[in-house]
C-alpha positions as CSV (number, residue, x, y, z in Angstrom):
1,X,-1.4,-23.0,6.3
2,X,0.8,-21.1,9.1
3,X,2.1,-22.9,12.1
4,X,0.5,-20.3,13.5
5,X,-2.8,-19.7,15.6
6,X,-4.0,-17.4,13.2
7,X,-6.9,-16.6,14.8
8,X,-4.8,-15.4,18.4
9,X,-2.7,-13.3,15.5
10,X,-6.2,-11.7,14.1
11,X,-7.5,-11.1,18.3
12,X,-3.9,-9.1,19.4
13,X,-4.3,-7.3,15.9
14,X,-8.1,-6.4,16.4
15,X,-7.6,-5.1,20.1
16,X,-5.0,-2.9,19.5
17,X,-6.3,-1.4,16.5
18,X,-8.0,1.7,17.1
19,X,-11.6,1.3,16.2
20,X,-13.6,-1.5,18.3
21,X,-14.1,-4.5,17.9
22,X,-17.5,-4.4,17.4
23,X,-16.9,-2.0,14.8
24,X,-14.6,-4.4,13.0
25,X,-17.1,-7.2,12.7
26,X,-19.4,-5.3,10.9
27,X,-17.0,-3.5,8.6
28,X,-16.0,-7.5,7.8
29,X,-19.4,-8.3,7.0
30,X,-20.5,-10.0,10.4
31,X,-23.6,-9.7,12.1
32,X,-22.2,-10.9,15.4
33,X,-19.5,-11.0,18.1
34,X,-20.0,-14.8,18.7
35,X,-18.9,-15.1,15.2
36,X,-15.6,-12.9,15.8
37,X,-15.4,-15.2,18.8
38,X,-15.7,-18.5,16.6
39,X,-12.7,-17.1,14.1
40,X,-10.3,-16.2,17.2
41,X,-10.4,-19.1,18.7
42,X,-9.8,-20.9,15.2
43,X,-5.4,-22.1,14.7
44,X,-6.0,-22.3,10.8
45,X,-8.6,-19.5,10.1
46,X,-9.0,-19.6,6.4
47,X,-7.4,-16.9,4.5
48,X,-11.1,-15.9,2.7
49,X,-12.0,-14.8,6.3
50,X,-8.9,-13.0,8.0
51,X,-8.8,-10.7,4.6
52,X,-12.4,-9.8,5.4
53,X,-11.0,-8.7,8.7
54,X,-7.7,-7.2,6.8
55,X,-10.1,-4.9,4.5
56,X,-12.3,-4.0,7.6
57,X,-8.7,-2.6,9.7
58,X,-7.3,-1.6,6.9
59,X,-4.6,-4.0,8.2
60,X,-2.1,-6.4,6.0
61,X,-1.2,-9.5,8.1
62,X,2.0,-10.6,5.9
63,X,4.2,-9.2,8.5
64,X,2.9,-11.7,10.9
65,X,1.8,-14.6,8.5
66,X,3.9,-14.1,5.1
67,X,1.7,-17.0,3.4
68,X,-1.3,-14.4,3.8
69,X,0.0,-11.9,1.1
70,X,1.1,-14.9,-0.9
71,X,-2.2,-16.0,-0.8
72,X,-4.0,-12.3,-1.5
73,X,-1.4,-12.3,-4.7
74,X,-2.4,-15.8,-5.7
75,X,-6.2,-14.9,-5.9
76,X,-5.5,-11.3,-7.1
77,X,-6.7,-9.7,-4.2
78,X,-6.1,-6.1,-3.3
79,X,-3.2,-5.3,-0.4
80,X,-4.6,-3.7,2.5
81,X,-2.7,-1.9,5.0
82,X,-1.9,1.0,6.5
83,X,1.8,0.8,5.7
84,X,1.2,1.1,1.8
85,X,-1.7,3.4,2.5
86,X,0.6,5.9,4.9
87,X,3.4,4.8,2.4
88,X,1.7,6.9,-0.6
89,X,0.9,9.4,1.6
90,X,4.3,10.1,2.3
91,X,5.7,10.0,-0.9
92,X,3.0,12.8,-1.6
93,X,3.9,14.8,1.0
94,X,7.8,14.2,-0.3
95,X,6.6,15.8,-3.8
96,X,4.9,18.6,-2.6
97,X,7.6,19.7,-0.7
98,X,10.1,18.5,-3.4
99,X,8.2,21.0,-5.4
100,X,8.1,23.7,-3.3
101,X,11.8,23.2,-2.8
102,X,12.5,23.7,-6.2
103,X,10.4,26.7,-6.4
104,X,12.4,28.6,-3.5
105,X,15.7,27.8,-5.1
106,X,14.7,28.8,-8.6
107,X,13.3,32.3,-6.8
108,X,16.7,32.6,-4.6
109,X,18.6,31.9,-8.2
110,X,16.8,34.9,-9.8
111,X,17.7,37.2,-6.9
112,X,21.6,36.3,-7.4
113,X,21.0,36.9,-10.9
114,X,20.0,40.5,-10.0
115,X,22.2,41.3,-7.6
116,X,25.0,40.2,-9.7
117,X,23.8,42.7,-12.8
118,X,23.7,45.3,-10.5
């Protein structure tokens, strides 16, 4: 495991992530806050419960604990996180307009074309 307090890393995570807390506990599958409680105060909370948490934010902790993804890949988890999420967004957003690039600038090529016949 990390040297470090995992469960202090899952707390800053959970409080400035935008939905509440409470909300996050029962998206992670837990019926109460004094259970929350329990896995924040815990230095080595096991992997099998932050990526309940992970799933829940839609967060991936390998920027802050790099064992964490290690350990998703190792057990063939899926990745969550906003990064890979807003990631393919992006590159969606980059095609569309990549298309609609190359649309205008086959259009402005035809008009050359016909102003050069003329």
């Amino acid at each position: 495991m990390s040297e470090k307090h995992i469960g202090k890393i899952l707390d800053i995570v959970a409080t400035n992530h935008p939905l509440p807390k409470v909300e996050i506990i029962e998206l992670a599958g837990y019926g109460s806050q004094s259970t929350y409680y329990k896995h924040k105060s815990q230095k080595d909370l096991p992997f099998s419960i932050l990526y309940k948490y992970a799933k829940a934010m839609d967060y991936n902790f390998a920027k802050e604990i790099p064992e964490f993804e290690k350990w998703v890949e190792k057990n063939n988890l899926s990745k969550a996180g906003r990064s890979s999420l807003e990631e393919s967004k992006l590159l969606k957003e980059r095609d569309t307009w990549k298309e609609k690039y190359f649309e205008l600038l086959e259009k402005y090529n035809e008009l050359l074309e016909d102003l050069r016949r003329r």
